[in-house]
PDB file of N, H, CA, C and O in Angstrom:
ATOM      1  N   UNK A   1     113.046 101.740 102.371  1.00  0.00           N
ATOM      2  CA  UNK A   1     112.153 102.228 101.326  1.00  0.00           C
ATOM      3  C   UNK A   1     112.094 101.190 100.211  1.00  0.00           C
ATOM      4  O   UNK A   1     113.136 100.888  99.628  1.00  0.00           O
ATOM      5  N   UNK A   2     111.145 100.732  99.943  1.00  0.00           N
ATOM      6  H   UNK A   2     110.299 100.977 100.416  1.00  0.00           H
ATOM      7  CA  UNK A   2     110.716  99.967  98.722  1.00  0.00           C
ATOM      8  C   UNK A   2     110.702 101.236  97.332  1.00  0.00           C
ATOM      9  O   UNK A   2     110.830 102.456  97.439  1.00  0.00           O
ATOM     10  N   UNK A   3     110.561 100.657  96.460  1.00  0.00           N
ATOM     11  H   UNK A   3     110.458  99.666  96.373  1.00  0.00           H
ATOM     12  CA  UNK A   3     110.294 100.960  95.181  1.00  0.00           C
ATOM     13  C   UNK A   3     110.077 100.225  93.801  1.00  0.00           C
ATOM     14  O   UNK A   3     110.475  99.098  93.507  1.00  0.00           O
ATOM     15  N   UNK A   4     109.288 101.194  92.940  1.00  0.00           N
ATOM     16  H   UNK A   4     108.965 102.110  93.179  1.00  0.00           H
ATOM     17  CA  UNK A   4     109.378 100.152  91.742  1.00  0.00           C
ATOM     18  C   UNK A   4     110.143 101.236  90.428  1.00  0.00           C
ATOM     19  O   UNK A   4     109.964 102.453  90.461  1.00  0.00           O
ATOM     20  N   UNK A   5     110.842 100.673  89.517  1.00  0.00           N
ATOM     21  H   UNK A   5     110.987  99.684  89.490  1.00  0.00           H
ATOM     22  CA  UNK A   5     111.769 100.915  88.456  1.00  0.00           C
ATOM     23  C   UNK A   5     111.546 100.390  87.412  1.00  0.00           C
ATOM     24  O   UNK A   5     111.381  99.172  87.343  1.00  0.00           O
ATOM     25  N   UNK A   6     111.480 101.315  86.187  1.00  0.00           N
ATOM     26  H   UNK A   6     111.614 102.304  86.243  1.00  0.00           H
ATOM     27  CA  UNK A   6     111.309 100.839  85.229  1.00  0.00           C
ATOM     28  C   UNK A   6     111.667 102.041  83.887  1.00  0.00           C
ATOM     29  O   UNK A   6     111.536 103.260  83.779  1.00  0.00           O
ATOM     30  N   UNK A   7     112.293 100.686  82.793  1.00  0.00           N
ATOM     31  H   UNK A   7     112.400  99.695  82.881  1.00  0.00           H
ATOM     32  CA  UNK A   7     113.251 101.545  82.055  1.00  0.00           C
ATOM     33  C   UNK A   7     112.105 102.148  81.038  1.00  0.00           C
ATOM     34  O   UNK A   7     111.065 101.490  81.030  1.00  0.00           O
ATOM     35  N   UNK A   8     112.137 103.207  80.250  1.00  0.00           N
ATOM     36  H   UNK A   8     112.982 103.742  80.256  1.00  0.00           H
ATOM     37  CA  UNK A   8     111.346 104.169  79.727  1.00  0.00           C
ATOM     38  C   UNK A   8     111.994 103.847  78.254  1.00  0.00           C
ATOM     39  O   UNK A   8     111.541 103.409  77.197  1.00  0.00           O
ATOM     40  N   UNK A   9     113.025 104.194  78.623  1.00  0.00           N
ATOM     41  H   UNK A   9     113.393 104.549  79.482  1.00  0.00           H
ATOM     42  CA  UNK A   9     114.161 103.806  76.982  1.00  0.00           C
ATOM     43  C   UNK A   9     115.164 103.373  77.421  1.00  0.00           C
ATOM     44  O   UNK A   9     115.297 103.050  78.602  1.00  0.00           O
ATOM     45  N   UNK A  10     116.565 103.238  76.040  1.00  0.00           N
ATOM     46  H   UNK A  10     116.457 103.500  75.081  1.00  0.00           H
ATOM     47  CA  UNK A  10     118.022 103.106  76.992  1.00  0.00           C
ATOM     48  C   UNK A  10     118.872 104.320  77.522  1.00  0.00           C
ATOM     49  O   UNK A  10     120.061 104.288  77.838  1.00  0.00           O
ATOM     50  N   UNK A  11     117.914 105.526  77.557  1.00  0.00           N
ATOM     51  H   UNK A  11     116.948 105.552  77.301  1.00  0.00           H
ATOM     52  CA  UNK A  11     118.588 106.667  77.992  1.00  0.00           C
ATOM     53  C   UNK A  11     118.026 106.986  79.312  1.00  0.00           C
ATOM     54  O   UNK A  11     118.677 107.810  79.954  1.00  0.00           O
ATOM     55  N   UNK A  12     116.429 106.286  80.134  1.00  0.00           N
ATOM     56  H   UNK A  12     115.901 105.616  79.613  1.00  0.00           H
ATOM     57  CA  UNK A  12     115.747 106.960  80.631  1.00  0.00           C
ATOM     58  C   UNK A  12     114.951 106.066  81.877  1.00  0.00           C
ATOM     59  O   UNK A  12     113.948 105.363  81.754  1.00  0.00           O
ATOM     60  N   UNK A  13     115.635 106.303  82.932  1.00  0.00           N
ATOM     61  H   UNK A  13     116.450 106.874  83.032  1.00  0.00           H
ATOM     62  CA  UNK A  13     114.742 105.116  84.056  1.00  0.00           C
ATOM     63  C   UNK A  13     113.926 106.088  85.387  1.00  0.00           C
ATOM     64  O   UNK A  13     114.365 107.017  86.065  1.00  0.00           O
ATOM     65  N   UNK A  14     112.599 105.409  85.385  1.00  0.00           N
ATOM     66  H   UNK A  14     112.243 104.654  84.835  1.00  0.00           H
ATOM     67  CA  UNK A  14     111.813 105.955  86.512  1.00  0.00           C
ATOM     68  C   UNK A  14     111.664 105.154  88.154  1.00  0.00           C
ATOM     69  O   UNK A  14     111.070 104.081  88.264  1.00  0.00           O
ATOM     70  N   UNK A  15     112.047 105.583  88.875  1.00  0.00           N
ATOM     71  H   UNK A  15     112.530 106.454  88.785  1.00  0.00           H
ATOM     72  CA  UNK A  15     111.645 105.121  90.219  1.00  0.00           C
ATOM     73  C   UNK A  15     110.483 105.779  91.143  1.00  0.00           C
ATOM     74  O   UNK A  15     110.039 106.914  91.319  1.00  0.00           O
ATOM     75  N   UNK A  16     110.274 104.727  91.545  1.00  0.00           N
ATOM     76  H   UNK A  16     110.635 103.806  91.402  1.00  0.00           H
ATOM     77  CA  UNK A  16     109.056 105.576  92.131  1.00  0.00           C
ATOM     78  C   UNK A  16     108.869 104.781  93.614  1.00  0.00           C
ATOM     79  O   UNK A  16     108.695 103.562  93.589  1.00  0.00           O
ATOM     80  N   UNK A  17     108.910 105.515  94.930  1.00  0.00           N
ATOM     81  H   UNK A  17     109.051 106.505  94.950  1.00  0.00           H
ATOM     82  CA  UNK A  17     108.764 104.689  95.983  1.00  0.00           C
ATOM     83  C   UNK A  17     107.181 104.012  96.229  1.00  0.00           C
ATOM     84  O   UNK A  17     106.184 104.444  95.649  1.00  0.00           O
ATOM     85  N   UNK A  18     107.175 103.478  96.684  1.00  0.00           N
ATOM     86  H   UNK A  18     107.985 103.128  97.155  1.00  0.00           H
ATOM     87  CA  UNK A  18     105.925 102.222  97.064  1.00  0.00           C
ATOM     88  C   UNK A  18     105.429 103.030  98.390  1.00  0.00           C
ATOM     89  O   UNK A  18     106.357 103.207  99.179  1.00  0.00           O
ATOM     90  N   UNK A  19     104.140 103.574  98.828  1.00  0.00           N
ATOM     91  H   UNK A  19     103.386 103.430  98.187  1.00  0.00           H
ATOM     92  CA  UNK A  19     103.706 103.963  99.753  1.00  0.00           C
ATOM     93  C   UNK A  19     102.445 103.537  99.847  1.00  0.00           C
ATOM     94  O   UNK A  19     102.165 102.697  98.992  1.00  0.00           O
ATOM     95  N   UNK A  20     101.427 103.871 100.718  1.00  0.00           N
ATOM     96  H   UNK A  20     101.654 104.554 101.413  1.00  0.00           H
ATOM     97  CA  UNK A  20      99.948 103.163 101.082  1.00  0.00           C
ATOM     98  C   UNK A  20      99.065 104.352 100.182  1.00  0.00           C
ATOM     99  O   UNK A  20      97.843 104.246 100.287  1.00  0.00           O
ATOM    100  N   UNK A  21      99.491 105.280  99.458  1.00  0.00           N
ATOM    101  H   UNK A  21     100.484 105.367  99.373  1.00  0.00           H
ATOM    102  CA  UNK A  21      99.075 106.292  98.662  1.00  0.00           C
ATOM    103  C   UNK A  21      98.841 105.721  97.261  1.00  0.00           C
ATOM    104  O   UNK A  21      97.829 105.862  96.574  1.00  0.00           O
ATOM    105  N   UNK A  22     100.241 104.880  96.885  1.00  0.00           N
ATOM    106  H   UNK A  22     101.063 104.765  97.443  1.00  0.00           H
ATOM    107  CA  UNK A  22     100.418 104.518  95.205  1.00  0.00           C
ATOM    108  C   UNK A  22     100.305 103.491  94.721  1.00  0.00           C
ATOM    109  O   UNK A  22     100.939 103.365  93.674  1.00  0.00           O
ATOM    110  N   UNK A  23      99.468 102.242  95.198  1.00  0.00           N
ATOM    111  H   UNK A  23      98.953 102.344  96.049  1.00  0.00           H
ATOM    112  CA  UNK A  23      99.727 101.129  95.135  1.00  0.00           C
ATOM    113  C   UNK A  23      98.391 100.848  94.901  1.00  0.00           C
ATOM    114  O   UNK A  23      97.717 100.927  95.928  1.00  0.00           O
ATOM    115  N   UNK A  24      97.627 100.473  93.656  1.00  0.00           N
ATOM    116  H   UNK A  24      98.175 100.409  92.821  1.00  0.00           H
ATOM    117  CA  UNK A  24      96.567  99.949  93.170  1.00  0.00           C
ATOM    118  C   UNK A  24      96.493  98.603  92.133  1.00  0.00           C
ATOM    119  O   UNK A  24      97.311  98.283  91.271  1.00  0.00           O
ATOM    120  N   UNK A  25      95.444  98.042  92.451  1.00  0.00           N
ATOM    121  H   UNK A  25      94.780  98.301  93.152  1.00  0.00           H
ATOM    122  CA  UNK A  25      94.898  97.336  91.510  1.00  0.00           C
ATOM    123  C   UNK A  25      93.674  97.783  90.789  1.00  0.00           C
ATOM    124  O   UNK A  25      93.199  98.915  90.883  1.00  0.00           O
ATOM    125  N   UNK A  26      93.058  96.534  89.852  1.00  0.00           N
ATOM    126  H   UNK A  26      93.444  95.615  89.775  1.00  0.00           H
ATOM    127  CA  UNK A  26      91.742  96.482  89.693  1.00  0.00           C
ATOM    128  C   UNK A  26      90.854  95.278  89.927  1.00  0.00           C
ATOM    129  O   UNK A  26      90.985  94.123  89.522  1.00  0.00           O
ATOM    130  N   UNK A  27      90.148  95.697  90.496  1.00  0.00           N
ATOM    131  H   UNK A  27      90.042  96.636  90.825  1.00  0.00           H
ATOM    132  CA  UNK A  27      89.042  94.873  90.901  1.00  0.00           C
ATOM    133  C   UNK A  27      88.528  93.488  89.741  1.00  0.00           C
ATOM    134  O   UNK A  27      88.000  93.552  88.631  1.00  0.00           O
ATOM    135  N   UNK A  28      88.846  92.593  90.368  1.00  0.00           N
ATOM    136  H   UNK A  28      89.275  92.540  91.270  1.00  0.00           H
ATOM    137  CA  UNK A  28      88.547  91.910  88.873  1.00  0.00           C
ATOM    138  C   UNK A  28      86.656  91.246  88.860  1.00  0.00           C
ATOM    139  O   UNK A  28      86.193  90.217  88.366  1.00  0.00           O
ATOM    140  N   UNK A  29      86.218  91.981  89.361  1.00  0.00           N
ATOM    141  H   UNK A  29      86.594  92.817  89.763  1.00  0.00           H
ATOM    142  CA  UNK A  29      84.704  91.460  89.302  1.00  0.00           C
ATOM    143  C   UNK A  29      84.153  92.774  88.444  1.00  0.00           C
ATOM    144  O   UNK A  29      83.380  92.406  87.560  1.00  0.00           O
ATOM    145  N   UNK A  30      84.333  94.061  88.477  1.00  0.00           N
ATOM    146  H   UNK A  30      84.961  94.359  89.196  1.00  0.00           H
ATOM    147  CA  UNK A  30      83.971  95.500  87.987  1.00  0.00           C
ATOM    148  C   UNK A  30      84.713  95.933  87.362  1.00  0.00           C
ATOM    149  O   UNK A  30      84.232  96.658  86.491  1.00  0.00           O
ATOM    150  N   UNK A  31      86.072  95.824  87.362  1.00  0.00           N
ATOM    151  H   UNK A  31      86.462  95.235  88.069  1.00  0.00           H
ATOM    152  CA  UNK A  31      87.689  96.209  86.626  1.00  0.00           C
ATOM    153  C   UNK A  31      88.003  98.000  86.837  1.00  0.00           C
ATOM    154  O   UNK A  31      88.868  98.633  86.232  1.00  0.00           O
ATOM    155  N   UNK A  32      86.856  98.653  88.052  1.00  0.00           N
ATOM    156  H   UNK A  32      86.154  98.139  88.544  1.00  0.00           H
ATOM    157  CA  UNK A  32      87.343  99.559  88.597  1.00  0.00           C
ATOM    158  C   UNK A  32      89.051  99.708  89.480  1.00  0.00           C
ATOM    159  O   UNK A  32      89.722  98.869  90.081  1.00  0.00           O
ATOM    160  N   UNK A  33      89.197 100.668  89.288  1.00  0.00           N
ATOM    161  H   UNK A  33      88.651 101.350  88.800  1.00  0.00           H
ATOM    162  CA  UNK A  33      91.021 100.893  90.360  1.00  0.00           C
ATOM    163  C   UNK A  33      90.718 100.956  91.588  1.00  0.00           C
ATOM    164  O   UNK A  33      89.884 101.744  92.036  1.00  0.00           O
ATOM    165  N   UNK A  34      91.554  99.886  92.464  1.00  0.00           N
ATOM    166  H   UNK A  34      92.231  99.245  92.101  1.00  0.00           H
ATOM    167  CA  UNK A  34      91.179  99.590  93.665  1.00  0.00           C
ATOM    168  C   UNK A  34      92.589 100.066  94.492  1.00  0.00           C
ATOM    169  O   UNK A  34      93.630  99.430  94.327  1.00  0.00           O
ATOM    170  N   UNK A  35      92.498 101.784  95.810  1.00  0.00           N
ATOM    171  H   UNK A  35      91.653 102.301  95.944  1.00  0.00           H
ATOM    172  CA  UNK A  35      93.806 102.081  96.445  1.00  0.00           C
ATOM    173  C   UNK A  35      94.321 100.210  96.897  1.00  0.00           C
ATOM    174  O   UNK A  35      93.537  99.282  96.700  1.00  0.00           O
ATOM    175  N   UNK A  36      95.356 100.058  97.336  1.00  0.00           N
ATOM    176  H   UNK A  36      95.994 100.812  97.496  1.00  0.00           H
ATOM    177  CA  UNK A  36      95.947  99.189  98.184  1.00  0.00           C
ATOM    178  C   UNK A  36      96.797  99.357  99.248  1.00  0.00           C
ATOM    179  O   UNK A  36      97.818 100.045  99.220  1.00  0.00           O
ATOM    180  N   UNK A  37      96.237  98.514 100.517  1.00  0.00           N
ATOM    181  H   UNK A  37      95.407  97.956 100.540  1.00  0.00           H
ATOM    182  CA  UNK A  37      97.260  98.512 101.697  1.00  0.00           C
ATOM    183  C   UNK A  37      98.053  97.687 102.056  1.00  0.00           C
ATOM    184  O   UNK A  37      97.866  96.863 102.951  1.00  0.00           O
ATOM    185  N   UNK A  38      99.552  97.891 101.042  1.00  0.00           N
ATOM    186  H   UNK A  38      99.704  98.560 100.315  1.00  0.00           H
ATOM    187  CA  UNK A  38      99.960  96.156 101.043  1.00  0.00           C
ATOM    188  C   UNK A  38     100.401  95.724 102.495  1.00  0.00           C
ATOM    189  O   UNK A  38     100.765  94.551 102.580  1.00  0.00           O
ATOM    190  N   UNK A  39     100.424  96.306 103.389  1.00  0.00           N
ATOM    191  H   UNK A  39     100.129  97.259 103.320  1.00  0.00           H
ATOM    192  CA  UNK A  39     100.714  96.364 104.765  1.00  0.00           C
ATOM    193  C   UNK A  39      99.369  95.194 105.172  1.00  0.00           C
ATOM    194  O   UNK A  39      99.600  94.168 105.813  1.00  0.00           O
ATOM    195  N   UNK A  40      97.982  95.566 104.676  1.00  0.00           N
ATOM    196  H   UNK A  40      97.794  96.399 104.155  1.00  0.00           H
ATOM    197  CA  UNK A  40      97.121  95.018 104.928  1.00  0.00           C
ATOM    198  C   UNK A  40      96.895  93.515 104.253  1.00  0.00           C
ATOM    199  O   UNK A  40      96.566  92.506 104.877  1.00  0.00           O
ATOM    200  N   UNK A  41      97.112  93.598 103.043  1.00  0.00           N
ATOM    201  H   UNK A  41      97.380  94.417 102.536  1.00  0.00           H
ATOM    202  CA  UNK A  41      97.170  92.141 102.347  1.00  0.00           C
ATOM    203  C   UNK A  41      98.562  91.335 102.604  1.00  0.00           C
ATOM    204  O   UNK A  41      98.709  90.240 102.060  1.00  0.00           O
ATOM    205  N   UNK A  42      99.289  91.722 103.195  1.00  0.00           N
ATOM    206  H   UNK A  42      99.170  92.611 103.636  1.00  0.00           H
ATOM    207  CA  UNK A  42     100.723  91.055 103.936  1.00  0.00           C
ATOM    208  C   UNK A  42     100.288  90.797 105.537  1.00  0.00           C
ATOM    209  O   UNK A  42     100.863  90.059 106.336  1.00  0.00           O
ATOM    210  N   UNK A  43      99.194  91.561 105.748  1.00  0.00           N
ATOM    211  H   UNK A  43      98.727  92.161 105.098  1.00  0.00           H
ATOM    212  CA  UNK A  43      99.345  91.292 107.580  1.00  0.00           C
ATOM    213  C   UNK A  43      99.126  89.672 108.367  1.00  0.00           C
ATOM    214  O   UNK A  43      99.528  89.288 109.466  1.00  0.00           O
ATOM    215  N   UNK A  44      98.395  89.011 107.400  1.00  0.00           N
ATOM    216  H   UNK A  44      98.069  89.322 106.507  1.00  0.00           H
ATOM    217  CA  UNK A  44      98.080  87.794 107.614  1.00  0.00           C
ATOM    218  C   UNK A  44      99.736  86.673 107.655  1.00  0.00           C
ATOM    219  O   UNK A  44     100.059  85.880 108.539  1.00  0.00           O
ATOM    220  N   UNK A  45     100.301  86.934 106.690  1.00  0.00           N
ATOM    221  H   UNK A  45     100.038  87.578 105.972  1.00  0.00           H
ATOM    222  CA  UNK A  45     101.132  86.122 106.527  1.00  0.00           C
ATOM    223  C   UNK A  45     101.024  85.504 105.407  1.00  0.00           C
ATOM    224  O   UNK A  45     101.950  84.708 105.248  1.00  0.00           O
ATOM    225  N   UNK A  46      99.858  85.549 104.078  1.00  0.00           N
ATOM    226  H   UNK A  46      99.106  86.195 104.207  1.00  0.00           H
ATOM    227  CA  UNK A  46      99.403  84.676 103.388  1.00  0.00           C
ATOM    228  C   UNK A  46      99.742  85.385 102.036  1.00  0.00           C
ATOM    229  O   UNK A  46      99.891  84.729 101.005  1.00  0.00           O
ATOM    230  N   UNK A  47      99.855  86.697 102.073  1.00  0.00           N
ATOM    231  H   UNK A  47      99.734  87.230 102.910  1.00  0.00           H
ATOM    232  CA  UNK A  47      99.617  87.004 101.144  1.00  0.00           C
ATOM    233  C   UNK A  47     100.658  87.224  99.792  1.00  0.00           C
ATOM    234  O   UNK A  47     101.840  87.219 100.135  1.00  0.00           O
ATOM    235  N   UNK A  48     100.443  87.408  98.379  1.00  0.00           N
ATOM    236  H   UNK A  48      99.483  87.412  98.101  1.00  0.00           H
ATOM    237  CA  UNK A  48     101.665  87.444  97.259  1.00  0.00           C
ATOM    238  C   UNK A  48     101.063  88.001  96.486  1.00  0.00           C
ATOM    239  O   UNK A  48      99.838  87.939  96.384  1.00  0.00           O
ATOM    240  N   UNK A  49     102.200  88.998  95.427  1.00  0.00           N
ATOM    241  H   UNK A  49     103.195  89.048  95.510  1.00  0.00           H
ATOM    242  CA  UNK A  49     101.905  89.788  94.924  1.00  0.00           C
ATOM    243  C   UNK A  49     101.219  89.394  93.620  1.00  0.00           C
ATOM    244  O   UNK A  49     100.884  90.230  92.781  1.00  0.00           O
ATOM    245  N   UNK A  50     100.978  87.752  93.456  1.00  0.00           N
ATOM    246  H   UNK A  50     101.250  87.073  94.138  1.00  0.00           H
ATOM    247  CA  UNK A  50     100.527  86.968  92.181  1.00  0.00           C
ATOM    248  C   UNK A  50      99.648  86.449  92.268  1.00  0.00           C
ATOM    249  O   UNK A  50      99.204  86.129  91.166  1.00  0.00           O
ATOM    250  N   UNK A  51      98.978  86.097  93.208  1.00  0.00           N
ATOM    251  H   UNK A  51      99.339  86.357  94.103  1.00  0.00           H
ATOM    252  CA  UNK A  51      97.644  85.327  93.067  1.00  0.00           C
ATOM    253  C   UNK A  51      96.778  86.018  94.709  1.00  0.00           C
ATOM    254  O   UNK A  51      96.662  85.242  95.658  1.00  0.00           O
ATOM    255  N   UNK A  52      96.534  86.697  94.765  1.00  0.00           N
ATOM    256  H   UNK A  52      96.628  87.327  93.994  1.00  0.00           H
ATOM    257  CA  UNK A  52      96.171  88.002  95.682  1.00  0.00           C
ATOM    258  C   UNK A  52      94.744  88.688  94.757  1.00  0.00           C
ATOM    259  O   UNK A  52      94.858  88.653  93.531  1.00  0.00           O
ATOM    260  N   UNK A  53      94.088  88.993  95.052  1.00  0.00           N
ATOM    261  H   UNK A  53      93.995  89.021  96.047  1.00  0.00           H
ATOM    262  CA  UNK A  53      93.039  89.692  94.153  1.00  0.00           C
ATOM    263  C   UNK A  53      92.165  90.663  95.472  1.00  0.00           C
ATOM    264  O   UNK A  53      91.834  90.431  96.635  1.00  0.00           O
ATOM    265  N   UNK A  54      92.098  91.293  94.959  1.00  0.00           N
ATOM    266  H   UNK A  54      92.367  91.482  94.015  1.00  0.00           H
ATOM    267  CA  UNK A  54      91.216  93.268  95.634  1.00  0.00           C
ATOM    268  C   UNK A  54      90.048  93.257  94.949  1.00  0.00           C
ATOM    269  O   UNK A  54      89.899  93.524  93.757  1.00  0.00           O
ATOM    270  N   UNK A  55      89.007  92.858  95.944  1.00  0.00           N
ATOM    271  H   UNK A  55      89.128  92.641  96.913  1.00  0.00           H
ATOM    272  CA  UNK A  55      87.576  93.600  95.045  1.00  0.00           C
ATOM    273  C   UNK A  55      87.181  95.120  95.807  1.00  0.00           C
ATOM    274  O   UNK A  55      87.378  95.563  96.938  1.00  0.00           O
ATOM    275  N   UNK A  56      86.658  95.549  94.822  1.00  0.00           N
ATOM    276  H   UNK A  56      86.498  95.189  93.903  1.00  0.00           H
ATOM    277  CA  UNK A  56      86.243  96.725  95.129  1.00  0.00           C
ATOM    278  C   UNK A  56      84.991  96.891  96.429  1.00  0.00           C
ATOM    279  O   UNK A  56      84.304  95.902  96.688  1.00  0.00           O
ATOM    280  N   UNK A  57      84.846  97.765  96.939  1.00  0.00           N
ATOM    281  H   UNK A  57      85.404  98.568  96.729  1.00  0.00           H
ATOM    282  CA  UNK A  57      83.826  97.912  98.352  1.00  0.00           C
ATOM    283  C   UNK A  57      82.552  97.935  98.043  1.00  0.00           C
ATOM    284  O   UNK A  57      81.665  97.922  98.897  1.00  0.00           O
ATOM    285  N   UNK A  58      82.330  97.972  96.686  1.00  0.00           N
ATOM    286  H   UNK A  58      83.050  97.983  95.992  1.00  0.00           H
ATOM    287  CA  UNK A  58      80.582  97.624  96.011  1.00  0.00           C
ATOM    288  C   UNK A  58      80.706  96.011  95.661  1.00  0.00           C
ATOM    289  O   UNK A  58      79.755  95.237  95.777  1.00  0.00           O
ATOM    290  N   UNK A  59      82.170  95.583  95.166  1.00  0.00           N
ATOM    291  H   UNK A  59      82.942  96.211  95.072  1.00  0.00           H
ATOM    292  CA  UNK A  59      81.897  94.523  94.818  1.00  0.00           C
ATOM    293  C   UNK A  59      82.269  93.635  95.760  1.00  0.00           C
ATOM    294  O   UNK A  59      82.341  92.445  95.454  1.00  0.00           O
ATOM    295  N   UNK A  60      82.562  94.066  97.046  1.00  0.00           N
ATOM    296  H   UNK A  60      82.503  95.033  97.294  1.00  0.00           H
ATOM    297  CA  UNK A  60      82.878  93.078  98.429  1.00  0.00           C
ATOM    298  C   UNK A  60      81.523  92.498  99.108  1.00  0.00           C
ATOM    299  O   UNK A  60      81.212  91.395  99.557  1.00  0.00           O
ATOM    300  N   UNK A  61      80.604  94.225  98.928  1.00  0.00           N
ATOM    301  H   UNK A  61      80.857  95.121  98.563  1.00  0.00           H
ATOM    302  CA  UNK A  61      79.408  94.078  99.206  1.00  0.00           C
ATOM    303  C   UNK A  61      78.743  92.776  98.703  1.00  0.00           C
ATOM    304  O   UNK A  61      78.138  91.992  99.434  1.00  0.00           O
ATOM    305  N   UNK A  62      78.884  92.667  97.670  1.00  0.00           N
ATOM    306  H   UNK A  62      79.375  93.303  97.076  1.00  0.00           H
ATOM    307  CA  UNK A  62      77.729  91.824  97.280  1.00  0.00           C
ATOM    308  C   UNK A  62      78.334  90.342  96.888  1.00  0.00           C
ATOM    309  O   UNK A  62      77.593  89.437  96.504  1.00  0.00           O
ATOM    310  N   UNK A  63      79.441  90.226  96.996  1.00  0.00           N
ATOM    311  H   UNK A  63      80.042  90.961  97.308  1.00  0.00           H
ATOM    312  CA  UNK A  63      80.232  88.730  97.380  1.00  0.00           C
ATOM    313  C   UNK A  63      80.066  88.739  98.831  1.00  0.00           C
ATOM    314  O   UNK A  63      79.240  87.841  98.998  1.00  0.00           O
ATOM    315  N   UNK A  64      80.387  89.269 100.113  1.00  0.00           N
ATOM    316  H   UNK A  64      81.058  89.998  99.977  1.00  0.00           H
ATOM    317  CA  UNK A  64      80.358  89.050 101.328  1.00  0.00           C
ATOM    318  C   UNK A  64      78.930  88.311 101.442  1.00  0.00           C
ATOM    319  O   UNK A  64      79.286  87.140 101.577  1.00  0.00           O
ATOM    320  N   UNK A  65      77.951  88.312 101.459  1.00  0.00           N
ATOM    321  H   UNK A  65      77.662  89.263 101.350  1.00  0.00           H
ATOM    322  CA  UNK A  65      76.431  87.747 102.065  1.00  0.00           C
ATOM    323  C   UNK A  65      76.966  86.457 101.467  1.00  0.00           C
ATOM    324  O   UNK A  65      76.775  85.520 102.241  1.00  0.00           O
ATOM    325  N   UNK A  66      77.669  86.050 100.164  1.00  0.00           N
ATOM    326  H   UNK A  66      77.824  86.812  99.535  1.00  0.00           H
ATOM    327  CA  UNK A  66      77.006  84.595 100.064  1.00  0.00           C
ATOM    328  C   UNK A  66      78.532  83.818  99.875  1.00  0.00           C
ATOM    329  O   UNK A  66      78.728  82.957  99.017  1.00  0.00           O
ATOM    330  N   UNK A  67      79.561  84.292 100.839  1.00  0.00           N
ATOM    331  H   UNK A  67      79.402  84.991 101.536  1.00  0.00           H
ATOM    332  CA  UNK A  67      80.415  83.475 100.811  1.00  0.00           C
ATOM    333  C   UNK A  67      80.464  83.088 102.248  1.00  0.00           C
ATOM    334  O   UNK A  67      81.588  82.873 102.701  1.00  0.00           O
ATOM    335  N   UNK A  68      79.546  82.973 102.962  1.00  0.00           N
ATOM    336  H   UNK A  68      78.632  83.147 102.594  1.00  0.00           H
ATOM    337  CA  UNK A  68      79.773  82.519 104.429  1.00  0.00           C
ATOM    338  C   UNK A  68      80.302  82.953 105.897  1.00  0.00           C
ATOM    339  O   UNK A  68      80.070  82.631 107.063  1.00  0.00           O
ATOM    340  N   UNK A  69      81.378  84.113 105.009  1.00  0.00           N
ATOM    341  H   UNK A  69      81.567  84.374 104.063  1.00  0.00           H
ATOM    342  CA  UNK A  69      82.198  84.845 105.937  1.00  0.00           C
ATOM    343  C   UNK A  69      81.667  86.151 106.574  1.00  0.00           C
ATOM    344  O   UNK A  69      80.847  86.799 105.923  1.00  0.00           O
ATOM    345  N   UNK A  70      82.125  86.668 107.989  1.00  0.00           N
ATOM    346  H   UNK A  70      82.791  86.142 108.518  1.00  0.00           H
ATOM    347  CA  UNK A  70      81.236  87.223 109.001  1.00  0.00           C
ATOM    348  C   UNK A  70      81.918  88.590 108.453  1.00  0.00           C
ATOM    349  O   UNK A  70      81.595  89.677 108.932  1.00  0.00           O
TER     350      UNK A  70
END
């Protein structure tokens, strides 16, 4: 089980497990909240949690036609 932790105060810490449910970004072309499948952006082999970027499925739309890719 993965998770992420983080202290609230010095009396008070939250964990929270990492699932294909809780794991979002934002889209940085619209700055809508984008779910994430980090299973999916890891499947390649390429991917990091720092220079990785999620566009949204309106904004894939309309980057896909003019970046070449099928």
């Amino acid at each position: 089980m993965f998770y992420v932790k983080e202290k609230i105060s010095d009396s008070m810490e939250v964990s929270v497990e990492i699932n294909d449910e809780n794991v979002f970004c934002i889209c940085p072309s619209c700055g809508c909240e984008v779910n994430v499948d980090l299973s999916e952006v890891f499947a390649d082999g390429e991917g990091d949690l720092y220079s990785t970027s999620i566009y949204c499925s309106e904004c894939s739309k309309e980057i896909k036609p003019n970046c070449g890719c099928k």
